[in-house]
N, C-alpha and C positions, 0 to 999 in steps of 0.2 A: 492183395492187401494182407495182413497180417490182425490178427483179432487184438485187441487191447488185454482182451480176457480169454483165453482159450485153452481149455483141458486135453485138449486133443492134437494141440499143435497144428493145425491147418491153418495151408493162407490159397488166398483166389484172389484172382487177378479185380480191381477196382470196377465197378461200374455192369451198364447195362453187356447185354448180349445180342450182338446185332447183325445182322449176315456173317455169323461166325467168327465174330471176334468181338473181343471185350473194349467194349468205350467207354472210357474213362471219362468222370464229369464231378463235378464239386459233393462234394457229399452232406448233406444236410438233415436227415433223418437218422437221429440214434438208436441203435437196435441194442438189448440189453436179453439178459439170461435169467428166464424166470424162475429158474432153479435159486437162484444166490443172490437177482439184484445186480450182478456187475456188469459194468459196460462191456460190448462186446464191438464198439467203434461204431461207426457210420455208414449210410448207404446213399447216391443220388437219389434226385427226386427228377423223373422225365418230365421236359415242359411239356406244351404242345410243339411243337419245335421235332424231338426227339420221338415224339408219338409217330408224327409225320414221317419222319426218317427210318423208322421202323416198320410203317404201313409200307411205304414204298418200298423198301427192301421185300419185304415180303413179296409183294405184285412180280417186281422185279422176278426174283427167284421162279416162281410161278410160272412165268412168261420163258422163260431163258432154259428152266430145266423139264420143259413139260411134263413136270408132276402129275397135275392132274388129266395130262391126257394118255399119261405114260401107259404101258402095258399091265394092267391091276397085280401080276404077278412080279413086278419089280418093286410096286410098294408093299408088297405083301413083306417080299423076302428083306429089304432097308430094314422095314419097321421090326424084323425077328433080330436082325442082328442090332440095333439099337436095344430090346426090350433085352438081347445075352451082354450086352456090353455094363445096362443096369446093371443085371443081376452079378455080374462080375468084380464090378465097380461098387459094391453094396455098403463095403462100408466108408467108405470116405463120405457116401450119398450120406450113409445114417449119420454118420457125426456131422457133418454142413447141416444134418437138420438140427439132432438132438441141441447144441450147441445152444440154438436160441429159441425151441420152444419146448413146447409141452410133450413131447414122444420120445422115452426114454430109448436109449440108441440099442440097446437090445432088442426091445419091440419091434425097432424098426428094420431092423435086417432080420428078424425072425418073423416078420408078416407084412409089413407095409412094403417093404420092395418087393417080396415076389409075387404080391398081389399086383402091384404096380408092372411088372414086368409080361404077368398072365393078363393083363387087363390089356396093355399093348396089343399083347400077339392076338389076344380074342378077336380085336377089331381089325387086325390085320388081315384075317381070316376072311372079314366083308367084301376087301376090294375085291376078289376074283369070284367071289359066290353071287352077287345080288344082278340078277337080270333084268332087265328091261321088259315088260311085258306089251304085249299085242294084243290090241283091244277088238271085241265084235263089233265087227260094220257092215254096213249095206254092201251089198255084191259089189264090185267095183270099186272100193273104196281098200284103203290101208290105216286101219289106225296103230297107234302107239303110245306108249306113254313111255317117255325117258328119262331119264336122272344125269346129272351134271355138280359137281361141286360150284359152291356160294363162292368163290374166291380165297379170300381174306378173312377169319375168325379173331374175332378182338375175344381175348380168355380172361377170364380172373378168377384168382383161388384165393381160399382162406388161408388161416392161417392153424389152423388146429390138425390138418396134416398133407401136410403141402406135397409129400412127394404122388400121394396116388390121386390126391386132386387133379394134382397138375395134369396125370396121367385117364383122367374122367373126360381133358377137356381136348388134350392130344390127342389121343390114341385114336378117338371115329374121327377126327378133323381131318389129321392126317391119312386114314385111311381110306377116309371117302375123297381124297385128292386137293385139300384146302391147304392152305397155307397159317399161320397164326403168327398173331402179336399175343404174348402171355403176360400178364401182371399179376406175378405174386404177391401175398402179402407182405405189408413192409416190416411187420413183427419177424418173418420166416421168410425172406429172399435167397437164402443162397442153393438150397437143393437142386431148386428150379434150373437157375445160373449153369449150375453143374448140368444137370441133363441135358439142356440144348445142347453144351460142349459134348456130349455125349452122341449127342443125336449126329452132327456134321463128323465125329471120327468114327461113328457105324456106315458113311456113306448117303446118308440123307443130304441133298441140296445145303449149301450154305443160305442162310436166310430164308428158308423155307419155318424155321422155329424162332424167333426173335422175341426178349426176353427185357421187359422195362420194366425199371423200378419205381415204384412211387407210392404215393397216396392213394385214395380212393376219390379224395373231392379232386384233386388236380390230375392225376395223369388217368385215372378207372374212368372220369368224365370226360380225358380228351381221345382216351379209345373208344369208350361207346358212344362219342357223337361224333366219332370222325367220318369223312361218306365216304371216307375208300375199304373203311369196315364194312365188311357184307351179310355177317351175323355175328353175334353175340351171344356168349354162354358165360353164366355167372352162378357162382353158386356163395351163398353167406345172408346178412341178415336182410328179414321182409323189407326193416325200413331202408336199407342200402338196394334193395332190388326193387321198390318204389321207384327209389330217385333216379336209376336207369331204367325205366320206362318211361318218366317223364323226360329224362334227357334225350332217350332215343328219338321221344315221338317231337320233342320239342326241333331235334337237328335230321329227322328224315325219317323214313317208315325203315324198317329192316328186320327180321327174325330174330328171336331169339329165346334161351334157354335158359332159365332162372328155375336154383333151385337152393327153397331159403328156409325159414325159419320152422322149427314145430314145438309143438307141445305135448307129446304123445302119451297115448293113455295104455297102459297095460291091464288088461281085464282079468282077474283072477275068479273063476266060478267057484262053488263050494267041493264040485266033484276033482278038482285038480290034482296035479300029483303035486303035494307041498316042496319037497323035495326041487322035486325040477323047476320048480316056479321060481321058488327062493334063490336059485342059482341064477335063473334068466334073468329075473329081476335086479340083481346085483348085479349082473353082465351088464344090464339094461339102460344103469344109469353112470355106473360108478369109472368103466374103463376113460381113459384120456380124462381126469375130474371131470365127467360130465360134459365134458367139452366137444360135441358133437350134435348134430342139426336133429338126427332122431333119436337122440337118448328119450328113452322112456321115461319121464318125470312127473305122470301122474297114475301113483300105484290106486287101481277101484278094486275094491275085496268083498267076495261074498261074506257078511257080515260074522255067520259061524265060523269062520275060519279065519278072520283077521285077528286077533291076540295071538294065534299060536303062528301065524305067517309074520305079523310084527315083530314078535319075540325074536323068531331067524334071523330077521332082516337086520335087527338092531344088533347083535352078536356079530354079525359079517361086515357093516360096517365100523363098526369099532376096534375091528381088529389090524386094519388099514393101517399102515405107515410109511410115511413121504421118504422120498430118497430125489437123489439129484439126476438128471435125464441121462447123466455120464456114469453112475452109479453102474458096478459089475452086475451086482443084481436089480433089480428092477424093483421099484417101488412106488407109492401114491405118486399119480404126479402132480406139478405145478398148475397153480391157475396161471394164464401165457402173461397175465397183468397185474399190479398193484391195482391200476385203475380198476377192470375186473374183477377184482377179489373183492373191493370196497363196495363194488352194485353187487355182488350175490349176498355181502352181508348183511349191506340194508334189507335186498328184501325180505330174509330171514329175517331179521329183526322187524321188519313193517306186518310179514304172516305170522309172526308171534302178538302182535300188537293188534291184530284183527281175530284175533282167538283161536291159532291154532299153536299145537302142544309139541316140543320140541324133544324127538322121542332118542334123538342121540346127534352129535355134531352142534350144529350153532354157532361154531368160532373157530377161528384159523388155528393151523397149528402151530406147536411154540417152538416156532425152528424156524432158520433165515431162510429167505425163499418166501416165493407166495405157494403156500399151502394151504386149503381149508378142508374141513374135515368132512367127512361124508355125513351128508345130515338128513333128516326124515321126520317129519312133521305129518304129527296127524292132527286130526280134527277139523280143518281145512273147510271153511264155506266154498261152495263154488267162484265165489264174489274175491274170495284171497289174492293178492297180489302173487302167493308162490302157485297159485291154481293156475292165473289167469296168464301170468305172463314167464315169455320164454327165457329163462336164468342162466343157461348154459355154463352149469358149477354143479356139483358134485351133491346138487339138491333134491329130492323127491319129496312127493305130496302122498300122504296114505291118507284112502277116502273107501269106507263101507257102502254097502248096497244091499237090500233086501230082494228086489227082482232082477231077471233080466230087462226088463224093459227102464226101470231104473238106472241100471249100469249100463243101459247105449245110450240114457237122454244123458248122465257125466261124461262117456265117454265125448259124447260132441262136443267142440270147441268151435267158440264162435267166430274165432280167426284163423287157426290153422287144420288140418287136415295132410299130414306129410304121414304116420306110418300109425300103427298100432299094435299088440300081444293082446292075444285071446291064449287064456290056458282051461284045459277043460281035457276029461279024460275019452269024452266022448266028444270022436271029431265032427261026428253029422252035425250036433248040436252047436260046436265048435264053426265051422263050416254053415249053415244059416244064419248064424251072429254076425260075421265075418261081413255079408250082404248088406248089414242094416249101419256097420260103421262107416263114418265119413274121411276116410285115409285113402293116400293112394297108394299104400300097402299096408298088406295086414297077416302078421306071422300066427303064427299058432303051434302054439308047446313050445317056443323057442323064439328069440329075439334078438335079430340083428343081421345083416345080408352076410351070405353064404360069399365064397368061393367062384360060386357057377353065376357067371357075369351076365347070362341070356337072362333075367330076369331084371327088369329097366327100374328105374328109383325117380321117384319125383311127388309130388303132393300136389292136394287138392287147394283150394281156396287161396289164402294167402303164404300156401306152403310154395307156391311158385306156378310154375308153366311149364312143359313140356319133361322129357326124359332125359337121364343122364341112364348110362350104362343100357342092356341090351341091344337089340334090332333096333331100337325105335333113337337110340343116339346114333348112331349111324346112319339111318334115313334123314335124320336131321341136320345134318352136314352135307345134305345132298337137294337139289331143289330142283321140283319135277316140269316138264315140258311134254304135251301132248303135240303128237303129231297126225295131221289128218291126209293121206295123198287121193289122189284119184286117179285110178291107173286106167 
């Protein structure tokens, strides 16, 4: 198809992606460019129908190209030349994304593909490393315990950066021998699109990666309750990762991997280094507007040192300015919605209206495009709408503390538990804090995942289930079997 709207000249072939070729089907969801507002044309919407037919190819493939019984070093080596065919192919990936969302296309060939590409090969690395081990038993006896791929992965990505999403939800699927049905977001469908087509001309099975488009309430409800789905990996909002669990459990028991919403708190002590903080904490909230599952958006400040940490913070956000995702140079980005942009301003406007103090930003920017401006509120009750609830916009809470014990009862959140910043110049102290927060990670002196992919990402409470990224995404595309003999 050809964009109605497109700065970059691309066109992709109509429709989903299905055992290796594109199938065309009516088009009924408009995608638009949240840079400018303009139409950017249509995308299908998969029935159940098309879910089905996509499940099955998958199995199919499965069955026909023994994938998962194949020799671990023929997936190892597929999955390298698909992660060099990414990196090859970089930037056509970044503009199919930049085009329709929020990740300016420099970013994205300057980090998000070759993360996405290292994140491949990391996992690639599993199939031929992870042994079966041999368990102690009575004399006479043999035990084991074995690993096997689930089958079939029913995927879903968001939409705030789709290509190394996509690449959280492939990379151990595939390398622990599964097959997947993928649904990207319908904001940001075509990266995805493209990678599968990537994946079948690096030599990967044709419909071993199949690629449907849709909603969330129809086609994301008719993968995760379909029974030839054999696990589920999701990652986006708590209330969207609710309503697949109740779907799952409603249409059959099956595993799966949810990783959603937070509220993260960044802890600043009085011994910090102001400097470095200042920097973290702008890294923390402000890259993609905010638009990220653990942007840190509730700054706690040892109380001595909050005016002169405030001061910074409000000087770096205001010096912020929007540009378009196609822009040469890079600039603020877009919120990915009108709709979005209209709920981050209420609730600024609702925590101004519950008494807290708006110390820079509060209103969108005066330029076409959804752009709102990097905002910071202090004074904030615990009880505030921009405390309590997850905004996902380019919004922080700045909230003082006289003790440590103090700053862990704010940093607790009564719903999420997904990551946290402790800064402190001394780490021991740093380092015992660390224990008493309720995250399932927690950085210190710095904010935000590294590089080095062996360190697994997921939350506590309502921040989700299980792990995306290290060993432990990998094991979980894998489903164990003990074996007992008697010899």
């Amino acid at each position: 198809m050809t964009f109605a709207f497109d700065p970059f000249g691309l066109t992709l072939p109509p429709g989903h992606h299905i055992g290796g070729q594109y199938v065309s089907a009516a088009e009924d969801i408009a995608v638009s460019a949240p840079s400018n507002g303009a139409s950017l044309g249509a995308i299908p919407r998969a029935d159940a129908a098309m879910v089905d037919r996509a499940v099955e190819t998958a199995r199919t493939a499965l069955r026909t190209s023994g994938w998962g019984i194949a020799a671990p070093r023929d997936r190892l080596r597929a999955l390298h030349r698909w992660a060099d065919l990414i990196e090859q192919e970089a930037e056509t990936l970044a503009r199919l994304e930049a085009v329709c969302s929020s990740r300016p296309v420099a970013e994205v060939i300057a980090g998000d593909i070759p993360v996405t590409a290292e994140q491949i090969r990391f996992f690639a690395e599993f199939a031929d490393k992870e042994c079966d081990t041999l368990a102690p038993t009575a004399e006479g006896h043999l035990g084991m315990i074995t690993s096997e791929p689930h089958g079939v992965v029913g995927a879903i990505t968001p939409w705030n950066f789709p290509i190394s999403m996509a690449a959280w939800k492939l990379g151990p699927a595939l390398a622990a021998g599964n097959a997947v049905v993928l649904k990207p977001s319908e904001m940001t469908p075509w990266s995805a699109l493209f990678m599968a087509e990537l994946s079948v001309r690096a030599g990967l099975p044709a419909g071993l990666i199949n690629v449907v488009l849709g909603d969330g309430a129809g086609t994301g409800a008719a993968i995760t309750g379909h029974p030839g789905i054999d696990k589920v990996s999701f990652t986006g909002s708590t209330r969207a990762g609710a309503a697949i669990m109740e779907n799952i459990a409603r249409c059959g028991i099956k595993p799966m991997t949810l990783e959603l919403g937070g509220k993260s708190p960044m802890v600043v002590l009085a011994d910090a280094d102001l400097d470095l903080a200042a920097n973290c904490l702008e890294r923390g909230i402000l890259p993609n507007a905010g638009q990220f599952c653990v942007a840190g958006s509730r700054m706690i400040v040892a109380r001595e040192i909050a005016d002169d940490l405030a001061e910074r913070l409000t000087e770096r956000f205001n010096r912020h300015v929007p540009a378009p995702t196609w822009a040469e140079h890079p600039g603020f980005c877009p919120i990915i919605s009108e709709t979005q942009l209209t709920r981050i301003d209420g609730i600024v406007h609702a925590a101004r209206d519950h008494g807290a103090d708006i110390l820079c930003g509060g209103t969108r920017f005066d330029t076409e495009g959804s752009y709102y401006r990097p905002t910071l509120l202090a004074g904030a009750a615990m009880d505030n709408p921009a405390v309590t609830d997850e905004i996902f916009g380019p919004v922080a809470t700045f909230q003082t503390f006289e003790s440590e014990d103090e700053a862990i009862a704010m940093a607790a959140h009564p719903t999420y538990g997904l990551c946290a910043g402790l800064f402190s110049r001394d780490l021991a102290r740093a380092l015992r804090l660390s224990r008493r927060i309720e995250a399932g990670t927690v950085w210190i002196n710095r904010y935000g995942r590294s590089r080095d992919h062996i360190l697994p990402t997921g939350g506590w409470k309502a921040s989700g289930l299980g792990k995306d990224l290290g060993r432990e995404a990998y094991t979980a595309n894998r489903r164990t079997k003990s074996v007992l003999a008697t010899l």
